[in-house]
N, C-alpha and C positions, 0 to 999 in steps of 0.2 A: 296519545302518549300518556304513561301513569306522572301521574302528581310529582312536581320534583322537591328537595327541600326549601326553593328558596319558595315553595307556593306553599311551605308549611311555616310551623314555628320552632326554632331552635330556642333553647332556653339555657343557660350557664348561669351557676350560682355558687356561693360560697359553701352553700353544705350541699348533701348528698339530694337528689329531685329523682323521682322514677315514677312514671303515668301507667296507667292502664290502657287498654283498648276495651272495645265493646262487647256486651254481654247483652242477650235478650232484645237486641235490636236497637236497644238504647244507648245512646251516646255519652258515656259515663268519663270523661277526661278528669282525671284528679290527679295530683303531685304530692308525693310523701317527702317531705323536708323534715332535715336533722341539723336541731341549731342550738348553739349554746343557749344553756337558758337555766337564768339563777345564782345564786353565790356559788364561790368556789368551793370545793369543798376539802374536810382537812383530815387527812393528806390527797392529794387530787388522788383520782381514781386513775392507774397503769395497768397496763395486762401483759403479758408474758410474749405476745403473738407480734406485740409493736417493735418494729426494729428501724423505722426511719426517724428523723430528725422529729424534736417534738416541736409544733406549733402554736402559738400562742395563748390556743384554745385546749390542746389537748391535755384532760385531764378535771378539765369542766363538768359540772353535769349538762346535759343535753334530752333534747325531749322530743317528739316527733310529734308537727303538725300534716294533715290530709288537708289540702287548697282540691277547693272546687272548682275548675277553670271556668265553668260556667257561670255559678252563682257569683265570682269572685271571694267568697268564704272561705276560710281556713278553720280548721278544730284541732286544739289539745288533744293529746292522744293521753290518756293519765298513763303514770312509772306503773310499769311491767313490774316493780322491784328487784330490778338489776341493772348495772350501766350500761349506758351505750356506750360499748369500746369500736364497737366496726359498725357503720352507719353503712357502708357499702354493703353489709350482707342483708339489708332490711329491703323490703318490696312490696307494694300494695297487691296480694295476691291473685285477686281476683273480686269482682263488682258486679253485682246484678242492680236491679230497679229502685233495691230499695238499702242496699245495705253493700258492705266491702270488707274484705281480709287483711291484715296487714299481717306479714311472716319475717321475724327476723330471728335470723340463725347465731348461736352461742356455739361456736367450735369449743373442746378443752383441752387446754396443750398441754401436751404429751399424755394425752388419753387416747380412747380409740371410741370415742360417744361425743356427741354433739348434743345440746340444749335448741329446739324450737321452740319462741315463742308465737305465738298468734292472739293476732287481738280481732272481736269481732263489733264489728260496728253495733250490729241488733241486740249483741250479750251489755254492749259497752263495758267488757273483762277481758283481760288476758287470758290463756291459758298456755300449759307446756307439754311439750312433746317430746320425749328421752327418744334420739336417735343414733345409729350407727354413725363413727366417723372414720369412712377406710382411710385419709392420709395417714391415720394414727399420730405421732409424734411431729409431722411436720406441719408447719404453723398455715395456715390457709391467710390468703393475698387481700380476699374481701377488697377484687375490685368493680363489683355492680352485681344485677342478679338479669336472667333473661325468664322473663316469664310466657312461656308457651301458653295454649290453648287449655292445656291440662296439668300443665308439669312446670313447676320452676325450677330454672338453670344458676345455682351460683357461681360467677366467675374468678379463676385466680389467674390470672394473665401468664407467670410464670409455670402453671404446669397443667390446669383442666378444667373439670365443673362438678360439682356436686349435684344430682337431679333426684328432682322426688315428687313423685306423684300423690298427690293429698286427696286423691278418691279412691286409693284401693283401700282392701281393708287393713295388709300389711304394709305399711309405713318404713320404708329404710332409704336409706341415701346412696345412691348408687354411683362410681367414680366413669368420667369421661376422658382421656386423655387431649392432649392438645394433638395438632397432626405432629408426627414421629421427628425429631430431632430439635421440636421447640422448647419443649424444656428449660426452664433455667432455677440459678440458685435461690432458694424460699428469699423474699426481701429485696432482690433486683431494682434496684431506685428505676422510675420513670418510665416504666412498660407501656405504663395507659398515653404515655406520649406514643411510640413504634406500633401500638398492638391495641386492635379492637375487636369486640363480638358484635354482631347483629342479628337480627332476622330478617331475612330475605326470600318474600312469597312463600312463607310457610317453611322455610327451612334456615338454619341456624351455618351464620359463614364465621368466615375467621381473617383477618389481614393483617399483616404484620409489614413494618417498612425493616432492612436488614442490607446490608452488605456485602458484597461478595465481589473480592481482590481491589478493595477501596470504591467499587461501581455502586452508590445507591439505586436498590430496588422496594418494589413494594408488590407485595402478592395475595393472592386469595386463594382461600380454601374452601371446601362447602361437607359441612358432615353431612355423607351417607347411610352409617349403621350405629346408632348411639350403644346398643348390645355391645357391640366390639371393637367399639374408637374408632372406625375407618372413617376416613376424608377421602376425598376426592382433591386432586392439588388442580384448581379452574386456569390458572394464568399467572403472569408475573409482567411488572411494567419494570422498564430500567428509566430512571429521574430523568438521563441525558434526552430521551427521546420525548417525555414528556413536556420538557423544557422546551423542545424543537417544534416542539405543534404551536401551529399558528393560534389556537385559542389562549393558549399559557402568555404568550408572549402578548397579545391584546391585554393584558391583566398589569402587566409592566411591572410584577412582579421579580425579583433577583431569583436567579439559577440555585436556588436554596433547599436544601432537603426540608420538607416540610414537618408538621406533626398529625399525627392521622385522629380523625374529627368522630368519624361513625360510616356505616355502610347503608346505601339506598334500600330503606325495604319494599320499595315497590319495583322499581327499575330489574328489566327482563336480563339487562347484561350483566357487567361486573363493574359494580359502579360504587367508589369509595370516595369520601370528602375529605381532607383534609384544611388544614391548620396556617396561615403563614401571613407574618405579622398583622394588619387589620382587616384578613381575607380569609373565608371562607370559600372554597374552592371544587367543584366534582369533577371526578377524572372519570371515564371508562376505561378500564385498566388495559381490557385485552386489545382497544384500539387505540392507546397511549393520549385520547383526546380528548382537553380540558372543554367538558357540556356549560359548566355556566361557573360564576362567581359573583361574592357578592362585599358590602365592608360589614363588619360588626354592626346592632344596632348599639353594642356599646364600644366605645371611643377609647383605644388604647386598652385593652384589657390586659390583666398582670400575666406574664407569661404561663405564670403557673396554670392559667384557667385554661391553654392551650392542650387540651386532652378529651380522650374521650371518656375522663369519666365526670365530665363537667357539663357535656352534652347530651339531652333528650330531645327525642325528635317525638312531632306530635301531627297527626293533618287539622290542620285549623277547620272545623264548621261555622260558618256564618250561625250567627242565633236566628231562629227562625221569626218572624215579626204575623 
């Protein structure tokens, strides 16, 4: 049976966290975190792209430390000389033995070009990248980034991905669509509660929880052809019958629509986790039956952190002795 999450580690934090996988055989776990850090400055730094409620922090400067999960070490990453406005577009690229990528993308609103930064561990410099931006005018979501094997995926929940391959020699940003009717208005409060991306076994899903004639549902997609947008639509669960399986119900949880958490990346079926108040919970969607559940290992947590963009999943390696 593949690894499930409750035999790995979930992490949630107040800033943005995103891990690597393996490179070169070696076991390279790192977390790129985005935290206030420093005086304020005057006038706080706003950008044009921000359309929800400001938060206590926004408008701070901010810096981004690389935690070694191994060593327990964290490193300053020095100012790029430019603010961090969207810490969700930032991702540890990629990692080999002895060094690591960090890429955070600069949309520019109401342009039709985007700003890549990269920082390289072995330069210890940034550098920049002038790229295509097809939304053109409309503001990008900057809610996490999916990074493939060879390609990083930026996600905007309300409409796609941005994807770019950083080994050809032509560099551009190329537009994915969400599956056909998901679309919503740039700024939608609260997607990453209803709506997650994952990987799963080497290919990139999609789940959304939604509604249909007041019936909570939740469904999964799995892209086919990224050339052409196509999804494949794998299944849909309706909540009533999830609630009816005897596993949900051992959980003593209420009949409550949930918040959806992250998708199984190893798991052969269609297996999503969810949210609900100190439970962490996996469903099989296409057999409507709750696999396992668990409590927070943190104790009440603010609902706000109930999302999947608060969630990285990781497989724990024992250190070797």
């Amino acid at each position: 049976m593949p690894a499930t999450p409750m035999q790995q580690e979930v992490m949630a934090a107040t800033g943005i966290n995103w891990m690597t996988v393996t490179e070169d055989g070696v076991e390279m776990w790192m977390v790129l975190a985005c935290v206030p850090h420093g005086p304020e400055p005057e006038p706080p730094v706003l950008d044009g792209f921000y359309s929800r409620p400001l938060d206590v922090h926004h408008g701070l400067s901010k810096a981004y430390f690389v935690c070694d999960t191994r060593t327990h070490r964290s490193t300053r990453l020095p100012d790029s000389g430019r603010p961090i406005l969207h810490p969700g577009n930032a991702c540890i690229a990629s990692t080999s033995r002895d060094a690591y990528l960090v890429a955070d993308l600069h949309p520019t609103a109401g342009a039709d070009h985007a700003m890549l930064l990269l920082y390289s561990s072995a330069s210890g410099a940034w550098s920049n990248l002038e790229l295509n931006y097809p939304p053109g005018g409309r503001p990008w979501g900057g809610h996490g980034v999916v990074v493939w094997p060879k390609e990083i995926w930026w996600v905007d929940l309300s409409y796609g991905f941005l994807a770019l391959d950083l080994n050809v020699a032509h560099r551009e940003l190329r537009f994915v669509p969400l599956p056909d009717g998901r679309e919503r208005p740039p700024g939608t409060p609260d997607l990453d509660k209803t709506r997650c991306v994952g990987m799963n076994i080497g290919e990139l899903r999609y789940v959304e929880i939604d509604e249909r004639d007041g019936d909570p549902i939740v469904s999964m997609w799995t892209l086919l052809d990224e050339d052409t947008g196509t999804w494949s639509f794998d299944c849909e669960a309706r909540f009533k019958a999830i609630w009816d399986d005897e596993g949900y119900k051992a959980t003593k949880l209420p009949r409550e629509v949930p918040t959806v958490a992250l998708i199984h990346p190893e798991h052969p079926g269609e297996v999503a986790y969810f949210f609900l108040r100190s439970r962490l919970f996996g469903v099989h969607l296409r057999k409507c039956k709750v696999l396992e559940w668990r409590f927070f290992e943190m104790m009440h947590p603010p609902m706000g952190y109930h999302t999947s963009r608060f969630v990285r999943l990781w497989k724990h390696v024992p250190a070797s002795r």
